[in-house]
N, C-alpha and C positions, 0 to 999 in steps of 0.2 A: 504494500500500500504506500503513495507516496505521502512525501513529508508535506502536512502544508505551508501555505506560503508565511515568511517571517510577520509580524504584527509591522506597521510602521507607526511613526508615533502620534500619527491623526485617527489610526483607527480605535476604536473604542471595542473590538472583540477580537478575538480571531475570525478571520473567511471559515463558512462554513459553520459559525454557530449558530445552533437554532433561532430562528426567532430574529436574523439579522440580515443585513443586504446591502449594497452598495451604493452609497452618494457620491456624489461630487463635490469635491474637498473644498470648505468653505476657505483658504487660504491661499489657493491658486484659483478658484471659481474653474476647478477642470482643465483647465491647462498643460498642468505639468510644470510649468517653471515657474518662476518669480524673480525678479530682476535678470535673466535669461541664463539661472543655474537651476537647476533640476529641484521640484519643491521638495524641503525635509518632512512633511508634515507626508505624506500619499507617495514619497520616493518615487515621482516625477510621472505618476500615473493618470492623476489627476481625480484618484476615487479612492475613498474611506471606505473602511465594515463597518457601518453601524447598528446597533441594536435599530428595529422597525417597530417591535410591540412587545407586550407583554398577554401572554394567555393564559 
């Protein structure tokens, strides 16, 4: 089974935890960069994990 992907430090779970799903990083607005180096917060993705709900 593969490893999942590392946390970066905008996400709020790990990928792949119940109950959670992918936004777009309020710190690059989805981009990917920010002053035209790769964002630290989504590691230049430009999309967080975040928790969606609680059930």
């Amino acid at each position: 089974m593969p490893e999942p992907p590392d946390l970066n430090p905008g996400d709020e779970v790990k990928p792949g935890t119940p109950q959670s799903g992918e936004h777009v990083c309020p710190a690059c607005s989805g981009f990917g960069q920010v002053a035209g180096a790769p964002c630290r917060q989504c590691g230049g993705t430009g999309r967080i994990t975040a928790l969606i709900g609680d059930a």
